[in-house]
C-alpha positions in Angstrom: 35.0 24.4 -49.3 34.1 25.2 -45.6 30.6 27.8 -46.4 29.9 24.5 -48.9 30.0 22.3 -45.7 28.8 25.1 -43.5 25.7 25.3 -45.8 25.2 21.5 -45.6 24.7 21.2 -42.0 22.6 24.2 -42.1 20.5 22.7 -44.9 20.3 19.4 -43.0 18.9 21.2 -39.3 16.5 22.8 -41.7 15.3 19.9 -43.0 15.3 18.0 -39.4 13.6 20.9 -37.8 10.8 20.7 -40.5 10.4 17.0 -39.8 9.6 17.7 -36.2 7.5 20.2 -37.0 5.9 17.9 -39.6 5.8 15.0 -36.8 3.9 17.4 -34.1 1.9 18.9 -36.4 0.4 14.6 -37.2 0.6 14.5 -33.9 -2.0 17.3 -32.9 -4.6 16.2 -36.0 -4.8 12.5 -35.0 -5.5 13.6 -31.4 -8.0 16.0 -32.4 -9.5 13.4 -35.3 -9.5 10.8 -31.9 -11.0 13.6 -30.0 -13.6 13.8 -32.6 -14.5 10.8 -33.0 -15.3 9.7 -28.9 -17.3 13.3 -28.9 -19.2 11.8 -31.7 -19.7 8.2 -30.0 -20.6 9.5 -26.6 -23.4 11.8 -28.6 -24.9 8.7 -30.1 -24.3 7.0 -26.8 -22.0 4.4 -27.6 -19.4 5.8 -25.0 -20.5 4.6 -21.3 -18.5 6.4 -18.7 -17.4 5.0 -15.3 -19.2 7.2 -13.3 -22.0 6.5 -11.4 -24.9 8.7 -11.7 -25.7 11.0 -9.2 -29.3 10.9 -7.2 -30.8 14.7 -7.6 -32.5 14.5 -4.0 -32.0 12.7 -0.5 -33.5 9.2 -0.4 -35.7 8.8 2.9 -34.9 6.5 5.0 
């Protein structure tokens, strides 16, 4: 009877181990599909950054 229970809480970190693997795994894809998809925005110029863009030469005064 104890290797039966034994084998049951081994069984069960198995299984709760592979859910948190499963989790991170969802985790990493959505950020890289997110990723993706503002990469694909910004290339058809929907995405407008914050930044102000930078003058290439002096202005005179």
């Amino acid at each position: 009877m104890y290797e039966y229970e034994l084998q049951q809480l081994r069984s069960a970190e198995l299984i709760r181990q592979a859910d948190a693997e499963r989790l991170a795994r969802e985790v990493v894809r959505g950020r890289r599909a997110a990723r993706r998809a503002t990469v694909t925005r910004a290339a058809e110029g929907e995405v407008h950054t914050g930044r102000r863009r930078r003058h290439w030469f002096a202005r005179a005064a």
